[in-house]
C-alpha positions as CSV (number, residue, x, y, z in Angstrom):
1,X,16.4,48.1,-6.3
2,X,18.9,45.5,-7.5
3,X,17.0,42.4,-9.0
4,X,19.4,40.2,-6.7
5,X,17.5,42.1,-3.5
6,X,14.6,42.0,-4.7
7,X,14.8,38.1,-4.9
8,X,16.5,38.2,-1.0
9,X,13.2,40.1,0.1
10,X,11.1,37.3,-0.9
11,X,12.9,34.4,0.4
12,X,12.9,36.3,3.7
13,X,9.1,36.9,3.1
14,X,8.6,33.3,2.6
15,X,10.7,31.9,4.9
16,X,9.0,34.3,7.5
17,X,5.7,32.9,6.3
18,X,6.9,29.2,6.3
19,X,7.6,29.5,10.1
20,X,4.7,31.5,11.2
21,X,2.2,29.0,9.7
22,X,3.8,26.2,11.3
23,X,4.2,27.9,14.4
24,X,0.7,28.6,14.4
25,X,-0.4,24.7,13.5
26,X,2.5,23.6,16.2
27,X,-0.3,26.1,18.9
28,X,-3.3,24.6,16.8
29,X,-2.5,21.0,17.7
30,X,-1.6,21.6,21.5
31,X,1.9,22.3,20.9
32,X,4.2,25.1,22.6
33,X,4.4,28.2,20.5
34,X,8.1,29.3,19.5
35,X,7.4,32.9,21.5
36,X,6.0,30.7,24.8
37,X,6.7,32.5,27.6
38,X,5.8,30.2,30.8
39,X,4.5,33.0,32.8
40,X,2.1,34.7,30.3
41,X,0.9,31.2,29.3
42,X,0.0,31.0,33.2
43,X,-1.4,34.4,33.6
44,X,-3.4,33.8,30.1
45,X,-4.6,30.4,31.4
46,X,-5.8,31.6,34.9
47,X,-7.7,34.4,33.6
48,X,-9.3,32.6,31.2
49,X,-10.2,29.7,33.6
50,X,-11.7,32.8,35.5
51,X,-14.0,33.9,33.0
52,X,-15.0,30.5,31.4
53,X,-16.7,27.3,32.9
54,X,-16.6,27.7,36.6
55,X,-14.6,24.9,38.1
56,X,-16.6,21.7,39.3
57,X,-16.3,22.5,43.3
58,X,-16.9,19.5,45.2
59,X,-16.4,16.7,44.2
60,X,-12.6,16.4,43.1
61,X,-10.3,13.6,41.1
62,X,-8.9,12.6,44.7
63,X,-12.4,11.3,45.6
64,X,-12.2,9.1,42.3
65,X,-10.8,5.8,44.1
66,X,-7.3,4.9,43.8
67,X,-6.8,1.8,44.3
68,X,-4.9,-0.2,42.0
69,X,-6.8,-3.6,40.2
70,X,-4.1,-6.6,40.5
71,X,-6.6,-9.6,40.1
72,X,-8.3,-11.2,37.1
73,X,-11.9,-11.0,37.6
74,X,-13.3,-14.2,39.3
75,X,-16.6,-14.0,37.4
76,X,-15.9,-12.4,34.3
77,X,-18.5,-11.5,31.5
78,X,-17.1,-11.9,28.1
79,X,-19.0,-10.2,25.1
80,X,-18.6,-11.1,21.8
81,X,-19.0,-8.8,18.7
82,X,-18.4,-8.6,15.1
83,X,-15.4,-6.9,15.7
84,X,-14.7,-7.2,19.5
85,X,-14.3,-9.7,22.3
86,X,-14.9,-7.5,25.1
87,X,-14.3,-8.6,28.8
88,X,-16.3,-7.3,32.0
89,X,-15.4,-7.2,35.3
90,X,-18.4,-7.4,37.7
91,X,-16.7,-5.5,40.2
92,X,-17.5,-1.8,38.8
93,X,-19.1,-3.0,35.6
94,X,-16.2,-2.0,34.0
95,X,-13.8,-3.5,30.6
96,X,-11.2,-5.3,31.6
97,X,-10.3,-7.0,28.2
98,X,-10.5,-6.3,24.5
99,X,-9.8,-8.7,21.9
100,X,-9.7,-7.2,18.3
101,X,-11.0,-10.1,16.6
102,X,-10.4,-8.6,13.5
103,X,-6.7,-7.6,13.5
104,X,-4.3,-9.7,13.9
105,X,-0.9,-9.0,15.9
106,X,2.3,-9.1,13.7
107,X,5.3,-10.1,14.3
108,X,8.4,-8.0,13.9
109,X,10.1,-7.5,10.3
110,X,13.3,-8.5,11.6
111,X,11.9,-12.3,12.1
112,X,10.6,-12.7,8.5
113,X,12.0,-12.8,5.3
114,X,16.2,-12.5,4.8
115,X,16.5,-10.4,7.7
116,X,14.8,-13.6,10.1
117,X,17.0,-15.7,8.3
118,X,20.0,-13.7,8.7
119,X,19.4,-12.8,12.1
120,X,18.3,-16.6,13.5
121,X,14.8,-14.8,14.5
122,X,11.7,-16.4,13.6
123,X,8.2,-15.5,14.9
124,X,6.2,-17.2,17.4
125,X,3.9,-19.7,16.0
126,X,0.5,-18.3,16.9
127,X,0.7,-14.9,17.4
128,X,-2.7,-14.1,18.1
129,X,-5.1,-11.1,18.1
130,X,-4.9,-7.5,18.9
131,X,-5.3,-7.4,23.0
132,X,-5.9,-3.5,23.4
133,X,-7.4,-3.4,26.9
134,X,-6.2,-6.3,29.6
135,X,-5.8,-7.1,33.3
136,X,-3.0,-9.8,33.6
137,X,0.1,-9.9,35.4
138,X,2.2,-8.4,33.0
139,X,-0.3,-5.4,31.5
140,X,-3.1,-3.5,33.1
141,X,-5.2,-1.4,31.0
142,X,-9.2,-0.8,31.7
143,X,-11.8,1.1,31.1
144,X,-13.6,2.5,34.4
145,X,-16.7,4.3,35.3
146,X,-18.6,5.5,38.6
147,X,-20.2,7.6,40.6
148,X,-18.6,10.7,43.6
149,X,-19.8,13.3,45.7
150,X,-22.0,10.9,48.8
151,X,-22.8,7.6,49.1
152,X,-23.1,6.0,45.3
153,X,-22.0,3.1,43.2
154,X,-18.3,3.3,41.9
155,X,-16.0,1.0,40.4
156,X,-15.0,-0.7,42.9
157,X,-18.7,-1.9,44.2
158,X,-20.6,-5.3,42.9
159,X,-22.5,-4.5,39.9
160,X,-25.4,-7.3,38.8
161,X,-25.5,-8.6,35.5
162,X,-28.9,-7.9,34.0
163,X,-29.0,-9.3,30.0
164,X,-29.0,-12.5,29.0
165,X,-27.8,-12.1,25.8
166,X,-24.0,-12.0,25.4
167,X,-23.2,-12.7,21.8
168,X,-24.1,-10.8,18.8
169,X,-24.5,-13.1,16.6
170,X,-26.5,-12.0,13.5
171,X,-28.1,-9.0,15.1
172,X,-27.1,-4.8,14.8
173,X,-27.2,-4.1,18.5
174,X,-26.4,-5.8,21.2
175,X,-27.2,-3.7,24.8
176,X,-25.1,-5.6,27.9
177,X,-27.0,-4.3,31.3
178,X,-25.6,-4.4,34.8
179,X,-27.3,-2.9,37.9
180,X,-26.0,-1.9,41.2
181,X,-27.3,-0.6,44.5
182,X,-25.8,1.5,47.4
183,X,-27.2,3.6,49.9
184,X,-30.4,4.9,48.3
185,X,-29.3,5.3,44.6
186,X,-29.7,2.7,41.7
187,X,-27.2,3.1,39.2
188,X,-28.2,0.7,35.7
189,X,-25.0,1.0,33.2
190,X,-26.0,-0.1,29.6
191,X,-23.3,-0.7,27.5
192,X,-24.5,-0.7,23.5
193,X,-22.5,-2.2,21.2
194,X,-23.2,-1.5,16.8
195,X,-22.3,-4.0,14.5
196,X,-19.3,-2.9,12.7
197,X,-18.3,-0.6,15.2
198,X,-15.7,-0.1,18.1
199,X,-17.3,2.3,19.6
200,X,-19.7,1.3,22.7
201,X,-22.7,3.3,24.0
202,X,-22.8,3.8,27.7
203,X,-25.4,4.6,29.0
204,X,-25.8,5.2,32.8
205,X,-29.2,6.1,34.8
206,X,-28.9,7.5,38.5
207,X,-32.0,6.6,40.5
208,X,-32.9,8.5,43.5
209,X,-34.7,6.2,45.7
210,X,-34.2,8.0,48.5
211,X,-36.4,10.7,50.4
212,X,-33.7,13.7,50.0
213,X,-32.3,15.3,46.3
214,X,-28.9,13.9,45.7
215,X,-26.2,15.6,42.9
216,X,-23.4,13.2,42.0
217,X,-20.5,13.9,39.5
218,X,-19.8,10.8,37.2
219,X,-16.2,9.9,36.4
220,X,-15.4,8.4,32.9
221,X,-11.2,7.1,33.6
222,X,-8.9,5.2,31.4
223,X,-6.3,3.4,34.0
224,X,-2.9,2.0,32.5
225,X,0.5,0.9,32.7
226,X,3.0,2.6,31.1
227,X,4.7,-0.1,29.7
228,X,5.3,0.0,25.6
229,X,2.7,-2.0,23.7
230,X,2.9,-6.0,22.9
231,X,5.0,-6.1,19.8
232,X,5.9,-2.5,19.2
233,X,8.8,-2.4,16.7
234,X,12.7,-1.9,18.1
235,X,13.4,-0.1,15.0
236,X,11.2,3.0,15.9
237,X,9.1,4.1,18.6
238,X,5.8,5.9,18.7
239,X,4.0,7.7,21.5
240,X,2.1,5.9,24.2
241,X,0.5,8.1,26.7
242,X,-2.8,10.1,27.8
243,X,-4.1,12.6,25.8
244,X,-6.8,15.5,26.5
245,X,-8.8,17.7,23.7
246,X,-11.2,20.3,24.3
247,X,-12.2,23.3,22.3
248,X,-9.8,26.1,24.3
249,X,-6.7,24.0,24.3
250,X,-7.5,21.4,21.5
251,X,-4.9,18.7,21.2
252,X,-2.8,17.9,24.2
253,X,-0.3,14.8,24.9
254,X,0.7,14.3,28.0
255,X,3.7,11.9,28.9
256,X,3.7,9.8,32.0
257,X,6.9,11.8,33.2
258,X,5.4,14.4,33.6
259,X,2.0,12.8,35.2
260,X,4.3,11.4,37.8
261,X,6.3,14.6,38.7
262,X,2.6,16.8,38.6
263,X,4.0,18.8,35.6
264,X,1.8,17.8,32.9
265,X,-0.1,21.2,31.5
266,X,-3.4,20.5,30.6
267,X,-7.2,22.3,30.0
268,X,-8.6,20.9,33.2
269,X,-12.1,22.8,32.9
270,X,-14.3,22.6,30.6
271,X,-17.6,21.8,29.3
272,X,-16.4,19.7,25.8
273,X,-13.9,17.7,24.5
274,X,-13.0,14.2,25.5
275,X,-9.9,12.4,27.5
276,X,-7.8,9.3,25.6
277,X,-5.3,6.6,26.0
278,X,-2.8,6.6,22.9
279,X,-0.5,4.2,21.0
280,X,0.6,3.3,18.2
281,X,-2.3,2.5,15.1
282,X,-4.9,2.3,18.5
283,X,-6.8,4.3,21.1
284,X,-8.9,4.2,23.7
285,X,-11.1,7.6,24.5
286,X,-14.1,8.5,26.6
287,X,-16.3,10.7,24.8
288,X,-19.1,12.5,27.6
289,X,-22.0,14.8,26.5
290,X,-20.5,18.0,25.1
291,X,-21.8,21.0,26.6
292,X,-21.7,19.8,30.1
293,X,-19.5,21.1,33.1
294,X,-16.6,19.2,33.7
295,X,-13.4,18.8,35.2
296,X,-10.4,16.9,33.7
297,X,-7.5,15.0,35.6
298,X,-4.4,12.6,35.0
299,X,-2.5,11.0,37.8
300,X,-0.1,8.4,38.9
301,X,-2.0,6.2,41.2
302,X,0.5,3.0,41.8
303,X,3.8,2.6,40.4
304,X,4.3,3.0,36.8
305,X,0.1,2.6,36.7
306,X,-1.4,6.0,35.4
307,X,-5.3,7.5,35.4
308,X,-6.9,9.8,32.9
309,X,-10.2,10.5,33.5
310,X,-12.7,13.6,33.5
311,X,-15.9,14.2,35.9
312,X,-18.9,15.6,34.1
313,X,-21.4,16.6,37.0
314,X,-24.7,15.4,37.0
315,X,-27.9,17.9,38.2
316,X,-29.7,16.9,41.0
317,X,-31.8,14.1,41.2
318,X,-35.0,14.2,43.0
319,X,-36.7,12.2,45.1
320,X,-37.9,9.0,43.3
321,X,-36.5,10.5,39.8
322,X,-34.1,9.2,37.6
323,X,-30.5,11.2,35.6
324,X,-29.9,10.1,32.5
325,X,-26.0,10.4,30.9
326,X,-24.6,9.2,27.6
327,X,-21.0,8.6,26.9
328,X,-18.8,6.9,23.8
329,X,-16.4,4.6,25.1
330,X,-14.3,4.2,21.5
331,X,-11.6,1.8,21.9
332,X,-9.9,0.5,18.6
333,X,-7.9,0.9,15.6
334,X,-7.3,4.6,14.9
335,X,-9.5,4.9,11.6
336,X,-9.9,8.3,10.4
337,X,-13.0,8.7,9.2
338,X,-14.3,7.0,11.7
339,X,-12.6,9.2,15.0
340,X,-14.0,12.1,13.3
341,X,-17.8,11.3,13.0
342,X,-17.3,10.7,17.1
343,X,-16.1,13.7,18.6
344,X,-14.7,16.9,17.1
345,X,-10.6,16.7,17.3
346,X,-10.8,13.1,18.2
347,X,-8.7,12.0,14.8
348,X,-5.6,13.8,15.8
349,X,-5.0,11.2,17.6
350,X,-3.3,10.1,14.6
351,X,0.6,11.2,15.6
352,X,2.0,12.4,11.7
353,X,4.7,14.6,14.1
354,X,5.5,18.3,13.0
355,X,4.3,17.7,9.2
356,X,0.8,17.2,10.0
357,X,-0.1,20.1,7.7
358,X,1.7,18.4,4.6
359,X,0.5,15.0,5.7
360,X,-2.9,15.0,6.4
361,X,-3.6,16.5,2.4
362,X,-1.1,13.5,1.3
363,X,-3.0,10.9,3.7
364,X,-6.5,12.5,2.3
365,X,-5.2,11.8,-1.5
366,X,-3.8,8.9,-1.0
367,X,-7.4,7.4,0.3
368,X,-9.3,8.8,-2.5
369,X,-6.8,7.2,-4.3
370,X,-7.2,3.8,-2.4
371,X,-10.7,4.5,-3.4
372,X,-10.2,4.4,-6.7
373,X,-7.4,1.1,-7.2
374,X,-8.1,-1.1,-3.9
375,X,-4.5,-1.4,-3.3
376,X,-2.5,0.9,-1.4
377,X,0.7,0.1,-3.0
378,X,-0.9,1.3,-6.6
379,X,-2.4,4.1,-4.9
380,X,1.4,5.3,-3.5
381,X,2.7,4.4,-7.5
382,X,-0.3,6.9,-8.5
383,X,0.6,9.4,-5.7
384,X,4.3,9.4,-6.8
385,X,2.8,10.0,-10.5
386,X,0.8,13.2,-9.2
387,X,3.6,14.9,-7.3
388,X,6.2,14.4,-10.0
389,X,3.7,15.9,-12.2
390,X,2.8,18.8,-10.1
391,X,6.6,19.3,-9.8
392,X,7.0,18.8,-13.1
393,X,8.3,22.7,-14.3
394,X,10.3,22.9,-11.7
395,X,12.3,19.8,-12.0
396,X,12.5,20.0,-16.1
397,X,14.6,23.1,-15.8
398,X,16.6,21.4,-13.3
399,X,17.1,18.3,-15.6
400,X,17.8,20.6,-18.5
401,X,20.2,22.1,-16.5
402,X,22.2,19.1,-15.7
403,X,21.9,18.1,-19.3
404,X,23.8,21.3,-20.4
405,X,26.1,20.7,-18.0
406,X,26.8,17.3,-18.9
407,X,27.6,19.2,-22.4
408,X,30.1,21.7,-21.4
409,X,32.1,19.6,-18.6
410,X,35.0,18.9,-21.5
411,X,35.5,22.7,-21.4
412,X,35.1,22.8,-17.2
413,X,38.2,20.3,-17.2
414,X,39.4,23.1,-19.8
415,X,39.5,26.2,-17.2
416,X,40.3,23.8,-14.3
417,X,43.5,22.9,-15.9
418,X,44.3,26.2,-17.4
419,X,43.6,28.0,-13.7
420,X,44.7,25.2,-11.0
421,X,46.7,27.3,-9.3
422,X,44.3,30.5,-9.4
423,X,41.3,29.7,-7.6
424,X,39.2,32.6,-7.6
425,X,39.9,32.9,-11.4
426,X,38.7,29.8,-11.6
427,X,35.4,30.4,-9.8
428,X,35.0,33.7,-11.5
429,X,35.8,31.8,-15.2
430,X,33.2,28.7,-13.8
431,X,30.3,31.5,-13.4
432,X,30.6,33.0,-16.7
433,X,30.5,30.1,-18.5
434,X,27.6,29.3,-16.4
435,X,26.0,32.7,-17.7
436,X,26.8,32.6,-21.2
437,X,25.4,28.8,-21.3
438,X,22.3,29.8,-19.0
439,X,22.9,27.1,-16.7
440,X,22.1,27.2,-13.1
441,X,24.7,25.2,-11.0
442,X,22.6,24.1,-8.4
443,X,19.2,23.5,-10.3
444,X,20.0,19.6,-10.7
445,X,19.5,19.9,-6.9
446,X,16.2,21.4,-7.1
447,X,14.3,18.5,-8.0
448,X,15.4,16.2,-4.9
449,X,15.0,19.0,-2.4
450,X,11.6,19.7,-2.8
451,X,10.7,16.1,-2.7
452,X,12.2,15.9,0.4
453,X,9.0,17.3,2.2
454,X,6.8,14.9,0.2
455,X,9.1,12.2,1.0
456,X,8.8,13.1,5.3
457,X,5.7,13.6,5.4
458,X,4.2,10.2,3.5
459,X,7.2,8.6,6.0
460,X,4.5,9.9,9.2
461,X,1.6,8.9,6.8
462,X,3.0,5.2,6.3
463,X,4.0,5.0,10.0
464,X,0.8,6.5,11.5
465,X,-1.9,5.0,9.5
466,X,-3.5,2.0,10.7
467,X,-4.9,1.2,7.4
468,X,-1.6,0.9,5.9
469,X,-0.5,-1.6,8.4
470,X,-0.7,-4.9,6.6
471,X,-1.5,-3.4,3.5
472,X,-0.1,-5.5,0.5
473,X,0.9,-4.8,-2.5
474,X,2.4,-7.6,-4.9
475,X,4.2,-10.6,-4.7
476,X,6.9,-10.1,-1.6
477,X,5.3,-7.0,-0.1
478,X,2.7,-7.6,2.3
479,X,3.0,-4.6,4.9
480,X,3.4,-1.9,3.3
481,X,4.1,0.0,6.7
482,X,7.4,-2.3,7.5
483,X,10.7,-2.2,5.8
484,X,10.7,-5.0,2.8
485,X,11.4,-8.2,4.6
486,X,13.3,-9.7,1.8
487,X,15.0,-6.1,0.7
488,X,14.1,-6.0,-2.7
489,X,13.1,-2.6,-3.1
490,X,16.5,-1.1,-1.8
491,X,17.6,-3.3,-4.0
492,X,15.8,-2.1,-7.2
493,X,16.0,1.6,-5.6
494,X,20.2,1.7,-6.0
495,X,19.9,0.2,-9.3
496,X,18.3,3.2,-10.4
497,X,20.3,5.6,-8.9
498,X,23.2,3.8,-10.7
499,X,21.1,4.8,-14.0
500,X,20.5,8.6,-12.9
501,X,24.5,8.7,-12.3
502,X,25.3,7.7,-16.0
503,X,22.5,10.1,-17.3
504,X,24.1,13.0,-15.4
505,X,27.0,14.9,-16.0
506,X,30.0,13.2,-14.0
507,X,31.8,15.8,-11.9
508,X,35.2,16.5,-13.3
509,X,36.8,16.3,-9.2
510,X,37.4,12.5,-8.9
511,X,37.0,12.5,-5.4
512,X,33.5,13.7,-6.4
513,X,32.8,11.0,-8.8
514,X,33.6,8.4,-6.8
515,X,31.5,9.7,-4.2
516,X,28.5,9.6,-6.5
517,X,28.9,5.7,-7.4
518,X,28.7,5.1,-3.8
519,X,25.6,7.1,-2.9
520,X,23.5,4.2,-4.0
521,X,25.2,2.2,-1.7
522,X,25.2,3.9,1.5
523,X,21.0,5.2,0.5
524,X,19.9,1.5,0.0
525,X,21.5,0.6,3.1
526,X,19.6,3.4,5.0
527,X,16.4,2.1,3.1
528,X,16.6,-1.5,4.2
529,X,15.1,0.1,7.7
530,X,12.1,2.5,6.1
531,X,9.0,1.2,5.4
532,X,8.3,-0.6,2.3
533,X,5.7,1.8,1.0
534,X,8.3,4.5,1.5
535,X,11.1,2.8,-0.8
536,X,8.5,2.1,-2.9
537,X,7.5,5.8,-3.4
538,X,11.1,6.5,-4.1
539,X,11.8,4.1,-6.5
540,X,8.7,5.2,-8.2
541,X,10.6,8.6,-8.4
542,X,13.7,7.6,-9.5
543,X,11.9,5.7,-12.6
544,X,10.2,8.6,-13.6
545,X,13.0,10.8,-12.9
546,X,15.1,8.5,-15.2
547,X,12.5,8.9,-17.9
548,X,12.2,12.7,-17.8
549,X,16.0,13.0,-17.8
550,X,16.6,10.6,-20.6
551,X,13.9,12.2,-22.8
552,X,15.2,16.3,-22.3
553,X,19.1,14.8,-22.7
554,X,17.2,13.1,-26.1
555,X,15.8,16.8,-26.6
556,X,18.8,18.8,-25.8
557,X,21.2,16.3,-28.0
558,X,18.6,16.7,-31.1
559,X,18.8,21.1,-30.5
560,X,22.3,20.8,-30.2
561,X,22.5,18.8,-33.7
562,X,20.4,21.0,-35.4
563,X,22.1,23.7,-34.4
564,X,25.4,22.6,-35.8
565,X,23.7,21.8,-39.1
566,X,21.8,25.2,-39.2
């Protein structure tokens, strides 16, 4: 067997690998498989729906009230946190408003810097915090709890404020009580906030005060618009939607299409896993007991105003005894570390598209690296430092081989002159000098193709990481996630493609060449868009690129000398 076959077999074996590990991380995250077939996926579903968690029978999502909230509360409670200024409706006891207190909201790249000035655009003057969750006319997004299956408290009924404490202050914990009353259950919802946190406690006691055992089914809902967020950039767009996890089905987006058209495929029963409201760098989830029967649900309710919820279902309550149940109601920036320690799944939240699997180790290294420095603009210079490294073999061969090249293109022009009008003679005189010389045509191409990966996937890291955004590094740069507001690192990025082009051999097709010199051009334009942190990785590259090639040219020349003197 031919060494040339040998070498087909395993790029086949590879590529077959390549695509079968992806396409089982695509089925791992809640994606379609490339070998979905609709109706097996149905049968597969139904009979595992069959032999799982039974269904929750009565009640259902349609007993969940669906009326739409247009008006401001008229009494609201507003709780103040360390982190969070967090609005309460008394109607329901639920959260109609969340301030991030922390994080402030930015304004768009293209009203800053040269490209504000260029463009006439400036930002507003005040600007403002993060709003995640509101109730005004122009946004509706809340937080919504209550109680189905007979006679009980919901979120539509008047809850009473109990605490009288509404600001942390100084302390760890602060618990926020309200108490309602209807028909001949008590239902006391306490919502427990941690200092430092975004996550909230909620903690909600059924009492049976009547003379007959009662079983409700509590409903945890996230109720939305589904209108973009405030300040979303024009220059890319993100997902903004539900979202449902649980251990059978894991991660699962749903778009508010399909909600409204009753398309959206989802794991509707199930006994873990939590329901979410996404967007860009923030989320809102409800987080129930795991273990415990439940039944999920999405819906449109009003136009262009969607429900997520699941409905866990309580046991029955005796006579004069009380239910406890404990939720998470997380509702924040989408930190990592911090989405894991809540619920299993819960950080995939975190959209880094169909490179995941290559982004998540390069997010991972680039915090321990973050870690180390304090800046994440030194800790992308350091990242760019270990790939090129890692690559290192690889991409030496490929320099070397552009540096022989760049030795014998006087005798190319040679044979291209001598067969002009014989092209295949040409092609078959081009390879054997390519043989004799040990130079592989296409290994100067090497390098740059398998940075490509590294390159897309840090572009989902920079874009989907809410650390990054507003992440400085020095002088001009102070987002690291948006384009360079004064486009200096395009800038510097072309400039050293410029020096790459002189250190490699220059094609001896002039139409070629000129093509080269205008590379840089067209690439910085392209980069005045991508986010700073991504030129910034690039440029990185190119430096060291420039150093390794002008060191094995160096190398090369000084073998070549001694040569001729031996």
């Amino acid at each position: 067997m031919g060494k040339d076959f040998q070498r087909a077999i395993l790029w086949v074996l590879l590529f077959t690998s390549c695509f079968l590990l992806w396409d089982n991380y695509q089925v791992y995250k809640g994606e379609k498989s490339f070998f979905y077939d609709p109706e097996v996926a149905q049968q597969q579903a139904q009979a595992q729906a069959d032999a799982s968690v039974p269904p929750v029978a009565a009640p259902s999502a349609k007993d969940v009230a669906d009326v739409v909230p247009v008006e401001q509360p008229k009494d609201p409670v507003v709780v103040t946190t360390d982190r969070m200024k967090v609005t309460f409706d008394r109607e329901g006891a639920v959260i109609v408003g969340s301030e991030m207190t922390q994080i402030a909201q930015q304004a768009d790249w293209t009203e800053v810097g040269l490209a504000g000035l260029i463009l006439g655009r400036k930002p507003a003057e005040n600007l403002g915090n993060v709003h995640l969750m509101e109730m005004s006319k122009d946004r509706l997004y809340v937080a919504q709890s209550g109680l189905v299956g007979g006679n009980f408290p919901n979120h539509r009924d008047e809850f009473k404020l109990v605490s009288d404490k509404l600001d942390m202050g100084d302390s760890d914990k602060l618990d926020i009580v309200f108490e309602a009353q209807k028909g001949d259950v008590t239902v006391r919802k306490t919502y427990g906030f941690t200092k430092g946190h975004y996550g909230i406690d909620v903690r909600t006691e059924v009492k049976n005060n009547g003379a007959e055992a009662v079983t409700p089914t509590i409903y945890y809902q996230i109720t939305r618009d589904s209108g973009k967020p405030v300040g979303e950039s024009s220059m890319y767009q993100t997902f903004t939607g539900p979202a449902v996890y649980s251990s059978e089905s894991n991660f699962e987006k749903l778009s508010f299409d399909d909600i409204e058209d009753n398309s959206a495929s989802f794991e509707k029963h199930t006994d873990n896993g939590w329901i979410a409201l996404v967007q860009h760098h923030f989320v809102s989830a409800w987080v129930p007991t795991q273990g415990i029967e439940r039944e999920n649900y999405a819906r449109e309710i009003g136009k262009d105003v969607f429900s997520i919820g699941t409905m866990v279902k309580l046991p029955s309550v005796a006579p004069g005894q009380t239910v406890v149940e404990n939720a998470v109601l997380y509702s924040g920036p989408q930190d990592q570390k911090r989405l894991e320690q809540i619920a299993p799944g819960l950080e995939l939240v975190v959209d880094y598209g169909w490179l995941t699997f290559l982004a998540k180790p390069i997010y991972w290294l680039l915090a321990v690296l973050y870690d180390m420095v304090g800046n994440w603009g030194w800790a992308i210079v350091l990242l760019t430092c270990i790939v090129k490294l890692i690559l290192y073999p690889i991409s030496a061969a490929g320099y070397r081989s552009m540096a022989r090249m760049k030795e014998i293109t006087p005798r190319m022009k040679q044979l291209q002159d001598r067969y002009k009008d014989d092209k295949q003679r040409l092609n078959q005189a081009m390879m054997e000098l390519y043989k004799n010389e040990k130079i592989n045509p296409v290994g100067g191409c090497l390098p740059l193709l398998l940075q490509i990966p590294v390159f897309l996937a840090l572009y989902w890291v920079l874009m989907g990481s809410v650390e990054l955004r507003g992440a400085s590094w020095i002088f001009w740069v102070n987002d690291l996630a948006m384009p360079d507001p004064w486009f200096i690192l395009p800038l510097l990025m072309a400039i050293t493609m410029f020096l790459q082009i002189l250190l490699n051999p220059k094609p001896t097709d002039p139409v070629q060449a000129r093509m080269m010199y205008i590379m840089p051009i067209v690439f910085s334009v392209m980069f005045f868009i991508f986010a700073s942190g991504l030129v910034l990785y690039w440029l990185t590259n190119n430096i060291l690129s420039i150093i390794q090639q002008w060191w094995i040219n160096k190398t090369i020349a000084a073998e070549r000398a001694a040569r001729l003197r031996g």
